[in-house]
N, CA, C and O atoms as a MOPAC input file, in Angstrom:
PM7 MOZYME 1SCF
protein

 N     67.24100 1   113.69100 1   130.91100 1
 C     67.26300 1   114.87200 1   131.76300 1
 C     67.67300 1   116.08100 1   130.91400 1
 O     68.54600 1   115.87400 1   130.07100 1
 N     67.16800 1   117.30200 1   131.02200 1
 C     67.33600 1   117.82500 1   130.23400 1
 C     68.53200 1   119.38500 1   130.66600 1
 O     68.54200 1   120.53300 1   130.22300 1
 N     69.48900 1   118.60300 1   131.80900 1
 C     70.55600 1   119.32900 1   132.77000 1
 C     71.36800 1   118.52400 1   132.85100 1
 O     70.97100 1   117.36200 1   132.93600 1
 N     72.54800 1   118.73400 1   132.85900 1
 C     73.54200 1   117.90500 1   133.87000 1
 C     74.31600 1   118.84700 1   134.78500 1
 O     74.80700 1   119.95200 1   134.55200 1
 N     74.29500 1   118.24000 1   135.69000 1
 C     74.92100 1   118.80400 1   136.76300 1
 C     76.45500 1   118.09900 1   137.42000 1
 O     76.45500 1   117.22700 1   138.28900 1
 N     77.65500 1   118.66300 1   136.82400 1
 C     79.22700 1   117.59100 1   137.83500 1
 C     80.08100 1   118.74800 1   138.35700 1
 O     79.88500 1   119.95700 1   138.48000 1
 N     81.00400 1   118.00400 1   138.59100 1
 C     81.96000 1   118.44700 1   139.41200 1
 C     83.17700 1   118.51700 1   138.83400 1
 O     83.39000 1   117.78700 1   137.86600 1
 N     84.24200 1   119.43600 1   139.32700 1
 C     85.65300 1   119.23400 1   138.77000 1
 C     86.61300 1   119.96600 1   140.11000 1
 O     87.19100 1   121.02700 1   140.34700 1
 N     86.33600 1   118.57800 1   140.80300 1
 C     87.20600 1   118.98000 1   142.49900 1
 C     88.89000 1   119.51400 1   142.38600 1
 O     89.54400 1   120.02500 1   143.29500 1
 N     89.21400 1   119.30200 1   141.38100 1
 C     90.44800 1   120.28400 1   141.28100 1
 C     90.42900 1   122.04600 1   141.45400 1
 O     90.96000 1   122.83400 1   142.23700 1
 N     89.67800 1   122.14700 1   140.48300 1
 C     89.01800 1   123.72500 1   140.03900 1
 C     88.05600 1   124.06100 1   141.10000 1
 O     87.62500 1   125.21300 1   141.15100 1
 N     87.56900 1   122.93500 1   142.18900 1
 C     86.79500 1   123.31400 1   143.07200 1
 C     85.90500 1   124.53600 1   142.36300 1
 O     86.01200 1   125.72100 1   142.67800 1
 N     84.89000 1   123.94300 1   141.21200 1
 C     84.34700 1   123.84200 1   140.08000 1
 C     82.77800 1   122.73600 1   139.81500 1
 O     82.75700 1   121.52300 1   139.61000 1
 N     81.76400 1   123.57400 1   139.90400 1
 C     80.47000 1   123.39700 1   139.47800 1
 C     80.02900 1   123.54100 1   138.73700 1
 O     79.74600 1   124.73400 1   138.63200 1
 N     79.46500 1   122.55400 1   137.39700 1
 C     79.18300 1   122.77300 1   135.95300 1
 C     77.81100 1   122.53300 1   135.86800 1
 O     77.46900 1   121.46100 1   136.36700 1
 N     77.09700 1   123.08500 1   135.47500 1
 C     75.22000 1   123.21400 1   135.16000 1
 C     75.23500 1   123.37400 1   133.58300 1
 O     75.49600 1   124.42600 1   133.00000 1
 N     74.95800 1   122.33500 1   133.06500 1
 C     75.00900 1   122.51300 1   131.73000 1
 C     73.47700 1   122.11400 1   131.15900 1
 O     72.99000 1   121.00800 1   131.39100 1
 N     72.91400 1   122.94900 1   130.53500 1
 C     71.25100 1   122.87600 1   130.13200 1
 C     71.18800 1   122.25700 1   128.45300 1
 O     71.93500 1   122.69500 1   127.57800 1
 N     70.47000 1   121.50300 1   128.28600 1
 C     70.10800 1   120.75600 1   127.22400 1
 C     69.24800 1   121.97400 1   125.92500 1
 O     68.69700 1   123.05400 1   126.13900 1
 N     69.40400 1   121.40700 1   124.94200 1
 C     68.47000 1   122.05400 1   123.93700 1
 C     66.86100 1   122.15900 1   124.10800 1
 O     66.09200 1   122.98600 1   123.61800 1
 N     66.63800 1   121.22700 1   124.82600 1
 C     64.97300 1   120.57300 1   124.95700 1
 C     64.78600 1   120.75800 1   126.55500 1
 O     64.13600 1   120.02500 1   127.30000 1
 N     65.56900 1   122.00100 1   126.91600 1
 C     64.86700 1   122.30800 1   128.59900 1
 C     63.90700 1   123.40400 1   128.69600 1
 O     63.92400 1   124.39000 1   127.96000 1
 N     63.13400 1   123.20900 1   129.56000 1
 C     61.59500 1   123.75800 1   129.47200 1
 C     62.42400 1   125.08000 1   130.80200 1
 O     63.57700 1   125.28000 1   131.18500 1
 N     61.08500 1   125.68900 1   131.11100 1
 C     61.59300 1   127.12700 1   131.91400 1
 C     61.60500 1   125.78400 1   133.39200 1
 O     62.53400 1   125.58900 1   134.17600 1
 N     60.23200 1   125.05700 1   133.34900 1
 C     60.40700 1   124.34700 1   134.65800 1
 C     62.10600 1   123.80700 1   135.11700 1
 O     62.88200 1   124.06900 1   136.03600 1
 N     62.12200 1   123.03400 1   134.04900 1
 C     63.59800 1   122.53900 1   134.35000 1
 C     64.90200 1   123.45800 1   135.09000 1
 O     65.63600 1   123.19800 1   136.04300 1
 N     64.80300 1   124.66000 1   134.15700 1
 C     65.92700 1   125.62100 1   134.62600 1
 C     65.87200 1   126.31800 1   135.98600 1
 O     66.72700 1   126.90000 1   136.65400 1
 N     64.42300 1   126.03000 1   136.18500 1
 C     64.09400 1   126.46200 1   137.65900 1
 C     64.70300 1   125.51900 1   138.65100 1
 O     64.77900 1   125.80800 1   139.84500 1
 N     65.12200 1   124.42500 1   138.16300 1
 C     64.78400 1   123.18900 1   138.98800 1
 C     66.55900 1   122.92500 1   138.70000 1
 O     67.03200 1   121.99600 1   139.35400 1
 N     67.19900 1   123.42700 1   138.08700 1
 C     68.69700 1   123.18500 1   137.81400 1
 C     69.39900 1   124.35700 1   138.33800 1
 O     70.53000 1   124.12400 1   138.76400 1
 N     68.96000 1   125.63500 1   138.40800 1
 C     69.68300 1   126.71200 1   139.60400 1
 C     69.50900 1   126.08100 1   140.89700 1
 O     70.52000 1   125.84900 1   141.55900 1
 N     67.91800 1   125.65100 1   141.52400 1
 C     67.96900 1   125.08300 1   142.95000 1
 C     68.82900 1   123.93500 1   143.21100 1
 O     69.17200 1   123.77900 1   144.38300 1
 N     69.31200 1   122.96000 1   142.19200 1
 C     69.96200 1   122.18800 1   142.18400 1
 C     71.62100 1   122.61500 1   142.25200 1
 O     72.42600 1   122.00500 1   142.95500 1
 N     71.95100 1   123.71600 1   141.43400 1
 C     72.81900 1   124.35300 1   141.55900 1
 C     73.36000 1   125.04300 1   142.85600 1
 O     74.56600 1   124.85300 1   143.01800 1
 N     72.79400 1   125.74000 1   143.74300 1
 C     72.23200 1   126.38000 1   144.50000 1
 C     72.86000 1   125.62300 1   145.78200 1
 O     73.73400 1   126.08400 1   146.51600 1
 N     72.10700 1   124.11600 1   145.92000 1
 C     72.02300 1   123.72600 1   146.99400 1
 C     73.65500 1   122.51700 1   146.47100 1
 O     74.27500 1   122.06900 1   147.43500 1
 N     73.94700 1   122.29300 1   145.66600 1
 C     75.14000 1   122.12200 1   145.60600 1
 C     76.82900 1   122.60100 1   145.60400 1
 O     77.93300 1   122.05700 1   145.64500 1
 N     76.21600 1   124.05400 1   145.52300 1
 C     77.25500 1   125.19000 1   146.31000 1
 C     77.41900 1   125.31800 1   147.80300 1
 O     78.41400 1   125.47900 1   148.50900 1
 N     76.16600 1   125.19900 1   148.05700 1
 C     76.13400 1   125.09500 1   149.79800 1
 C     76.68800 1   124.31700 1   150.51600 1
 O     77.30300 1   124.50800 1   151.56500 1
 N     76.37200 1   122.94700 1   149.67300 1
 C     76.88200 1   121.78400 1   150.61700 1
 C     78.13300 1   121.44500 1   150.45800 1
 O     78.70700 1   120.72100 1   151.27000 1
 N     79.00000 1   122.17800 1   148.84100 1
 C     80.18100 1   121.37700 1   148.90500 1
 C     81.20600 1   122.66200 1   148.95100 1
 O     82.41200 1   122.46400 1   148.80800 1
 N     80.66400 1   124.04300 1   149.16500 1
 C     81.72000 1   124.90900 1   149.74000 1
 C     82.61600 1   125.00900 1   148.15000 1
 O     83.81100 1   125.25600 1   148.31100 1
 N     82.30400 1   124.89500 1   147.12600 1
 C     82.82600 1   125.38100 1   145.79500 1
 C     83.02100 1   126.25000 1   145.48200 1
 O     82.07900 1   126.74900 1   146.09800 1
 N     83.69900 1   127.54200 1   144.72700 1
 C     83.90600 1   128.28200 1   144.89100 1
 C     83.65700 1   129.25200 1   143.38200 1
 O     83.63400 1   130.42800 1   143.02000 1
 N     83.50500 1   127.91800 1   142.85100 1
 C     83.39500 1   128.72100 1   141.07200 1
 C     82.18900 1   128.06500 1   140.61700 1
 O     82.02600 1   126.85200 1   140.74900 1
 N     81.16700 1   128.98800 1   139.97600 1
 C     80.40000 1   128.02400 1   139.05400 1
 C     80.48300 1   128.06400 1   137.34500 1
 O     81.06200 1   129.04000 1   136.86800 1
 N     80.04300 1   127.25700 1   136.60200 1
 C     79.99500 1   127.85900 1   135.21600 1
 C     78.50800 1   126.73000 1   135.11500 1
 O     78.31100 1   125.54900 1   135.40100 1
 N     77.66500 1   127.86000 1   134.54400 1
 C     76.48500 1   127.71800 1   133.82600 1
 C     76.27500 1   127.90100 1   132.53600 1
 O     76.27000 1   129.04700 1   132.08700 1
 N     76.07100 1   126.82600 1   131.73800 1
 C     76.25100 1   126.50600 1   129.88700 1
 C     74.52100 1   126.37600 1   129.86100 1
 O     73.66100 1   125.53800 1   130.13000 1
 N     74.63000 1   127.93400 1   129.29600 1
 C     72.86600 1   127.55000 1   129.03800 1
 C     73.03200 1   128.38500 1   127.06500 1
 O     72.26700 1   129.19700 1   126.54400 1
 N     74.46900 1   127.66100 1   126.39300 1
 C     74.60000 1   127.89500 1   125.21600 1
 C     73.66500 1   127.40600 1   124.23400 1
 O     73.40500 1   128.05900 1   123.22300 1
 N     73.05200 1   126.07500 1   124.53300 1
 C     72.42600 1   125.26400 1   123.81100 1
 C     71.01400 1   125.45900 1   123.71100 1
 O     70.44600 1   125.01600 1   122.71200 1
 N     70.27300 1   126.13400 1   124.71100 1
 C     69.37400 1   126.42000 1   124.97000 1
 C     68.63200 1   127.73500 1   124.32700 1
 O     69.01400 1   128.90300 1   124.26500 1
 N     67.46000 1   127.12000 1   123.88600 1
 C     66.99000 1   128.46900 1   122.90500 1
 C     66.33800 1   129.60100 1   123.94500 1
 O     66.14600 1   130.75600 1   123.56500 1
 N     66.07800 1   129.23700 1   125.04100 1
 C     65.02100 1   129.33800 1   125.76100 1
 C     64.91900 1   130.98400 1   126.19500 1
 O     65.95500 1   131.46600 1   126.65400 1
 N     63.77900 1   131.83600 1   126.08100 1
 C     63.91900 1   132.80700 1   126.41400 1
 C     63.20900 1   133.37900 1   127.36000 1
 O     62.23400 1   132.62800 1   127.38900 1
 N     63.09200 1   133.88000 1   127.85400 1
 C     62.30300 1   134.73900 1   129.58700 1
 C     61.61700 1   136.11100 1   129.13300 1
 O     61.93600 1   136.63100 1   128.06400 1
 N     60.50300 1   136.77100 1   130.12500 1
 C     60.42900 1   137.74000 1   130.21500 1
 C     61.13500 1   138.48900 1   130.61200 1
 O     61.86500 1   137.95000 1   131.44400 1
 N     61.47800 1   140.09600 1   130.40500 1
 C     61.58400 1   140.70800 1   131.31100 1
 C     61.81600 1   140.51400 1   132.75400 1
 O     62.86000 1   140.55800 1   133.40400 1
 N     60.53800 1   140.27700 1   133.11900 1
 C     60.60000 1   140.19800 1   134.47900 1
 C     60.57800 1   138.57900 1   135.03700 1
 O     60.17100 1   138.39800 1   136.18500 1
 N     60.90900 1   137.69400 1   134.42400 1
 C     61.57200 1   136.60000 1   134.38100 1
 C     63.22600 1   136.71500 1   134.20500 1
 O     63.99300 1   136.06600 1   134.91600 1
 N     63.66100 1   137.60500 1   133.18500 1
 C     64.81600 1   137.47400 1   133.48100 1
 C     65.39000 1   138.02600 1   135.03100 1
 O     66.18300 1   137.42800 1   135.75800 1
 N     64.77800 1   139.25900 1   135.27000 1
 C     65.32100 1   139.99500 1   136.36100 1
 C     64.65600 1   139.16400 1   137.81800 1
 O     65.21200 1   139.42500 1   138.88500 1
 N     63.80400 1   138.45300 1   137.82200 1
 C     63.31300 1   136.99200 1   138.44100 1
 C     64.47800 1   136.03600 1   138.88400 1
 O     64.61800 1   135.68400 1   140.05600 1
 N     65.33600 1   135.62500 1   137.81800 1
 C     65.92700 1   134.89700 1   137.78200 1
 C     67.21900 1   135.69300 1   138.59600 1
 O     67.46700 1   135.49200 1   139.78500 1
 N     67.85200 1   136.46800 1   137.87400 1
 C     68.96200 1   137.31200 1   138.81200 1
 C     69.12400 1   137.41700 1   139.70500 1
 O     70.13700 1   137.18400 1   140.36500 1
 N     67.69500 1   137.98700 1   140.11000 1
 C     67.44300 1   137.96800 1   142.25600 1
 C     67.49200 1   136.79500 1   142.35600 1
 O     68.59700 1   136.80300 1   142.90000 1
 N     67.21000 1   135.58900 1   142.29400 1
 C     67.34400 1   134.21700 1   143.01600 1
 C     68.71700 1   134.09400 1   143.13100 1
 O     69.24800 1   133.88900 1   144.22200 1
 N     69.35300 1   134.20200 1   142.07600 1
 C     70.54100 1   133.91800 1   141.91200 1
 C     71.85500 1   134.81600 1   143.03800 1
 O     72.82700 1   134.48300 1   143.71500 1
 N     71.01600 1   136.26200 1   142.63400 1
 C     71.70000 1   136.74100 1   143.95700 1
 C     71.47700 1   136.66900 1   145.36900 1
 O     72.27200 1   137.02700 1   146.23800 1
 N     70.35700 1   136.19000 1   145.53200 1
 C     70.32700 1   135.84400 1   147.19100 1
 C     70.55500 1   134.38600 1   147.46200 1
 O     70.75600 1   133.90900 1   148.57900 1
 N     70.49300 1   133.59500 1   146.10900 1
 C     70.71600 1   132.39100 1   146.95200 1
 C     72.26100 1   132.12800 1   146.72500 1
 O     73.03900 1   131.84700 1   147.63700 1
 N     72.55900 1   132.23900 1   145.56900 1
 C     74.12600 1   131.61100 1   145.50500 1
 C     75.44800 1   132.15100 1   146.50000 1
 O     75.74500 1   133.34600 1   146.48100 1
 N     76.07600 1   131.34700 1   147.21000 1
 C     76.78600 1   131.94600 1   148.39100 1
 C     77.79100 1   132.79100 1   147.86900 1
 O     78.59300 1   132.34100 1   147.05000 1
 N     77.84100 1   134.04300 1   148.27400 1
 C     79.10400 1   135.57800 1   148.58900 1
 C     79.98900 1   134.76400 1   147.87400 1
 O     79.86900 1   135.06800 1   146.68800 1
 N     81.00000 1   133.68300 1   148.04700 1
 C     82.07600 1   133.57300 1   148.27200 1
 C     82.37700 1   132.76300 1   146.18200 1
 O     83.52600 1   132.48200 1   145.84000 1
 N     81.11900 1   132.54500 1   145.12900 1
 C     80.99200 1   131.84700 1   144.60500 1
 C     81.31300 1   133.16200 1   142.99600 1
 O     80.70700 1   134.20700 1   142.75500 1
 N     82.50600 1   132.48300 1   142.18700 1
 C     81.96800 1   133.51400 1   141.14900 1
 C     81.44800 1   132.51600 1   140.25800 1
 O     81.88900 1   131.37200 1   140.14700 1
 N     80.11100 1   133.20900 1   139.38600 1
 C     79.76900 1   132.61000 1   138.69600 1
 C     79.45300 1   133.08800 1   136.86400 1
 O     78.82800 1   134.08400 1   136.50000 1
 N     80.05300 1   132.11100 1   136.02400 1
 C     80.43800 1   132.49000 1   134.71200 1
 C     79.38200 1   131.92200 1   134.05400 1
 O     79.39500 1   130.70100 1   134.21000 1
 N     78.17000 1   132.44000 1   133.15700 1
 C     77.64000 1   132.14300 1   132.06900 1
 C     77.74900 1   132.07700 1   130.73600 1
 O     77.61100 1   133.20000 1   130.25100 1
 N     77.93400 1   131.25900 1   129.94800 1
 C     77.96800 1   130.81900 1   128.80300 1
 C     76.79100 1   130.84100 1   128.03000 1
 O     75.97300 1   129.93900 1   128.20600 1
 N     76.53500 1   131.87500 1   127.06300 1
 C     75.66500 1   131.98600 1   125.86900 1
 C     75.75800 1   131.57700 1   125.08400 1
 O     76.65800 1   130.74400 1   124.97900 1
 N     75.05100 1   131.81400 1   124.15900 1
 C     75.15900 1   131.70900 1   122.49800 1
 C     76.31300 1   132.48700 1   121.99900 1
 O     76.88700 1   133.26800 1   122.75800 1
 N     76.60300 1   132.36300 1   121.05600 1
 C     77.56400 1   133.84900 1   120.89600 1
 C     75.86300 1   134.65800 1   120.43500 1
 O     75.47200 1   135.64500 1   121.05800 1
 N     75.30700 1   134.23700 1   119.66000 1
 C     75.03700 1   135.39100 1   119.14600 1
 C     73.89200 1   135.92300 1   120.07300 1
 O     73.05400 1   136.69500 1   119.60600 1
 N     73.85000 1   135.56800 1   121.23200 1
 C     72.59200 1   136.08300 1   122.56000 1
 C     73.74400 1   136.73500 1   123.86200 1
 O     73.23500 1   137.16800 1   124.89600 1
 N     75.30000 1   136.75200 1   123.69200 1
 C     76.39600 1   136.81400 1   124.85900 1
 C     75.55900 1   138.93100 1   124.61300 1
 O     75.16700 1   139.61600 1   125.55800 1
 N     75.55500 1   139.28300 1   123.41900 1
 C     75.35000 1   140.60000 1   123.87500 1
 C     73.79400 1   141.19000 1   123.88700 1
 O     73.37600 1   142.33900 1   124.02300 1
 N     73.16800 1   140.02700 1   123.70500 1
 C     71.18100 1   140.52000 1   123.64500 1
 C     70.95900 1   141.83000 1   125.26000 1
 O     71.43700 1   141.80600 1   126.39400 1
 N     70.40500 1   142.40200 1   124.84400 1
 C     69.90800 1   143.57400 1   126.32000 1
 C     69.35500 1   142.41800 1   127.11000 1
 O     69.82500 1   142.64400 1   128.22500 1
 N     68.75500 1   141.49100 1   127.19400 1
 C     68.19300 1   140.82700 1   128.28300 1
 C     68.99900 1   140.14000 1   128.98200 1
 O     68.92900 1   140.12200 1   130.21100 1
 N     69.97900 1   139.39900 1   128.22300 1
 C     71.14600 1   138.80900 1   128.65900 1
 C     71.99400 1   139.61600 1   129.82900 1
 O     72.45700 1   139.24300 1   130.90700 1
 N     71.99000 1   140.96900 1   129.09200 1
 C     73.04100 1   141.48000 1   129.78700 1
 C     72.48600 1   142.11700 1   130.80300 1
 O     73.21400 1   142.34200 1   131.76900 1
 N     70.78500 1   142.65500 1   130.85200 1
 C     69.62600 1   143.17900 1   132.37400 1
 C     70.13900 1   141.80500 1   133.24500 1
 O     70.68100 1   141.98800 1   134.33500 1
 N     69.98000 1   140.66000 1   132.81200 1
 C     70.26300 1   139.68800 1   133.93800 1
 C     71.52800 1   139.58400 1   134.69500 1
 O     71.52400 1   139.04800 1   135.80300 1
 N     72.59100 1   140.05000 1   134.18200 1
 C     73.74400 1   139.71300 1   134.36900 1
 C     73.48600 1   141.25900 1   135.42900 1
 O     72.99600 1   141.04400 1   136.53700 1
 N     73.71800 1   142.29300 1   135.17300 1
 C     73.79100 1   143.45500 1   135.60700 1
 C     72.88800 1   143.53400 1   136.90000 1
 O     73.40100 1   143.95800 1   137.93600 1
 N     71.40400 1   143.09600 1   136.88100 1
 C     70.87100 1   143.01100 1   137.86800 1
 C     71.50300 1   141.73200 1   139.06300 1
 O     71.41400 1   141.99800 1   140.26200 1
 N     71.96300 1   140.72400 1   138.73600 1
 C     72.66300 1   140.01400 1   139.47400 1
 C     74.22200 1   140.77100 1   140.17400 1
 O     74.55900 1   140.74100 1   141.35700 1
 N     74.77400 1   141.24500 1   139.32400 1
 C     75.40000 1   141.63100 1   139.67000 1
 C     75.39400 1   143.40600 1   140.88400 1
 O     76.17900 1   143.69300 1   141.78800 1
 N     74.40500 1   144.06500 1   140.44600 1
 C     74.10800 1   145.04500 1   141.72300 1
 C     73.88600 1   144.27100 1   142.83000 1
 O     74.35300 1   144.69900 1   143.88600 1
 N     73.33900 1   143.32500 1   142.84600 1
 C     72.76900 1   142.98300 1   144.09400 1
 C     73.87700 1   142.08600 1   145.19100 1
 O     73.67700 1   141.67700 1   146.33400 1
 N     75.24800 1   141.97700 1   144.19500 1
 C     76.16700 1   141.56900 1   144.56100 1
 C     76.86300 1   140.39300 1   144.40000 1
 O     77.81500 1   139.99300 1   145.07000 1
 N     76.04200 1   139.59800 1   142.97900 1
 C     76.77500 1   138.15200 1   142.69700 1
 C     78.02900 1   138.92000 1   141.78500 1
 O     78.18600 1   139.99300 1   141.20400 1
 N     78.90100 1   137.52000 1   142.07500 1
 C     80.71000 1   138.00000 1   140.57600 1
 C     79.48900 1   137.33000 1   140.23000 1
 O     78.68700 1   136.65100 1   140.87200 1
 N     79.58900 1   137.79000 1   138.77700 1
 C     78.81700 1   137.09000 1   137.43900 1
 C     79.56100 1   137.48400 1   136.31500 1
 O     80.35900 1   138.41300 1   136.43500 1
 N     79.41100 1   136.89600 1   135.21100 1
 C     79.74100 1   137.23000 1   133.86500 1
 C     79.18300 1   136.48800 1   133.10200 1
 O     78.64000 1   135.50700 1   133.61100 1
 N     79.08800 1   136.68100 1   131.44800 1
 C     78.17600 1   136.30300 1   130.58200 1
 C     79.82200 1   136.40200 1   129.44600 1
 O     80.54100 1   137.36200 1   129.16700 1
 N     79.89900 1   134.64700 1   128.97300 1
 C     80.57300 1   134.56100 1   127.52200 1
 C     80.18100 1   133.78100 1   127.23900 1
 O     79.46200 1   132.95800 1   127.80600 1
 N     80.80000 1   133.90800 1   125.71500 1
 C     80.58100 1   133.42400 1   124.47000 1
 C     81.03500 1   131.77400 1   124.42300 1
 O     80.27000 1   130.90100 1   124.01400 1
 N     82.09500 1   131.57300 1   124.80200 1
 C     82.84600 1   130.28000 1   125.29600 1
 C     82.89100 1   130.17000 1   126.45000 1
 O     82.72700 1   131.09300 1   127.24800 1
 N     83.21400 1   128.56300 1   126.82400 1
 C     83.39800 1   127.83000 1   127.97000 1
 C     84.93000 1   128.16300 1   128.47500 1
 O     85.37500 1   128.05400 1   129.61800 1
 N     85.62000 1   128.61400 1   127.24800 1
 C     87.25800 1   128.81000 1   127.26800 1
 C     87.32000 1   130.12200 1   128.20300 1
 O     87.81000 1   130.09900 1   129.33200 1
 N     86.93800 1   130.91100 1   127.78900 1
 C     86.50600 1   132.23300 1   128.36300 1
 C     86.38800 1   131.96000 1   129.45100 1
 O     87.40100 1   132.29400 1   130.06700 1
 N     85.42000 1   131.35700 1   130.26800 1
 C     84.95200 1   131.28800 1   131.17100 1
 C     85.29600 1   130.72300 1   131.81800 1
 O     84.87800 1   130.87700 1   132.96500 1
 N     86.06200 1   129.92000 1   131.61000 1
 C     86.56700 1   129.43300 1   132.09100 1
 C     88.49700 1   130.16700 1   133.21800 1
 O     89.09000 1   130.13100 1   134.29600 1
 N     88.54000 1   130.69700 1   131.79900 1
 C     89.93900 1   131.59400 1   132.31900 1
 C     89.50700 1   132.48900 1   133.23200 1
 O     90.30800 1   132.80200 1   134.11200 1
 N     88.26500 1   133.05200 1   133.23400 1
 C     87.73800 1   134.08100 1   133.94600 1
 C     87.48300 1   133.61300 1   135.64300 1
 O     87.69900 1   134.38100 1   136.58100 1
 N     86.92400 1   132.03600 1   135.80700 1
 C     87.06900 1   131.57900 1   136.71600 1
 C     88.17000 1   131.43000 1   137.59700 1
 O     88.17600 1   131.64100 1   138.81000 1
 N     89.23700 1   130.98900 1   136.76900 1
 C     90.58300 1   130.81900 1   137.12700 1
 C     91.27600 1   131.88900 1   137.82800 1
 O     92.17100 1   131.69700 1   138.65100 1
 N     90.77500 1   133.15500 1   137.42600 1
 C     91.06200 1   134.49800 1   137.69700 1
 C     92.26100 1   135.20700 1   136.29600 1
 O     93.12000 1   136.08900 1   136.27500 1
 N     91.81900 1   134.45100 1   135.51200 1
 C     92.77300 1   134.96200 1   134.31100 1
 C     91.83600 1   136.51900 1   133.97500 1
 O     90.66100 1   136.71700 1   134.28500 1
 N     92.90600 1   137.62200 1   133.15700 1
 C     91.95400 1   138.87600 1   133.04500 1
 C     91.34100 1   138.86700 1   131.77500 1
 O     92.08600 1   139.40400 1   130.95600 1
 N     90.18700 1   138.43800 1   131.23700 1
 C     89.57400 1   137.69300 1   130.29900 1
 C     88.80500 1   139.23700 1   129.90700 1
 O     89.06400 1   140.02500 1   130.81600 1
 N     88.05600 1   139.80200 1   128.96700 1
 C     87.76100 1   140.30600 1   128.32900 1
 C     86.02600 1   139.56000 1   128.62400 1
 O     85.72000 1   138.57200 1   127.95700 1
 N     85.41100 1   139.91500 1   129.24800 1
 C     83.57700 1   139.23700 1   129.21100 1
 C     83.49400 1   139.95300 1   127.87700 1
 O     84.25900 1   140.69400 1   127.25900 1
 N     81.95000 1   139.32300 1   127.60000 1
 C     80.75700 1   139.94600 1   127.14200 1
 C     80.42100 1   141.06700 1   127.86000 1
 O     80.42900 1   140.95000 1   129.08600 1
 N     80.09700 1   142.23400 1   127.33100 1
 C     79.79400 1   143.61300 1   127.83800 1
 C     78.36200 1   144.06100 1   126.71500 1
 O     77.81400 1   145.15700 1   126.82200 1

């Protein structure tokens, strides 16, 4: 599989972690998975590790992706992305993050899982900007 998808019911905590060898299908198919596992288990944090992943979008694939993300993932969910370091500050990276975020998802984009982790937590973490 080229996703894994668990849990960390303490942190009431959703981890989507994408493989090196995931195709665009897949990632389509690991937000809906994502998505519908926020819904059902009322979680409250996500972190998405799409560090490993070379994979890159259009334009209007990235900003594609944002809107899904902002209408489907529930109000109540913040959600932390994990890059590359050296893609945490690419302009596309950050159109996605920004367009998700007008439309009203918490989002953020780092470099580490550590990061993102603190950021989840509600520690005052320093994102990618």
């Amino acid at each position: 599989m080229a996703y894994t998808l668990d849990t960390e019911p303490a942190q009431r905590l959703v981890r989507l972690t994408l493989a090196a060898e995931s195709s665009v299908a897949e990632h389509l198919a690991s937000r809906e998975d994502l998505v519908a596992y926020l819904d059902a288990s009322g979680y409250e944090r996500a972190l998405v590790d799409v560090s490993a992943s070379p994979l890159s979008l259009s334009t209007m694939g990235y900003y594609a992706h944002a809107v899904y993300l902002a209408e489907h993932v529930p109000r109540n969910v913040r959600l932390a992305v994990v890059v590359a370091p050296d893609r945490a500050r690419l302009p596309s990276e950050v159109f996605m993050r920004d367009v998700a975020s007008n439309r009203g998802l918490v989002c953020e984009l780092f470099a580490t899982q550590a990061a993102a982790r603190a950021w989840l937590a509600g520690a005052p973490v320093a994102a990618m900007s």
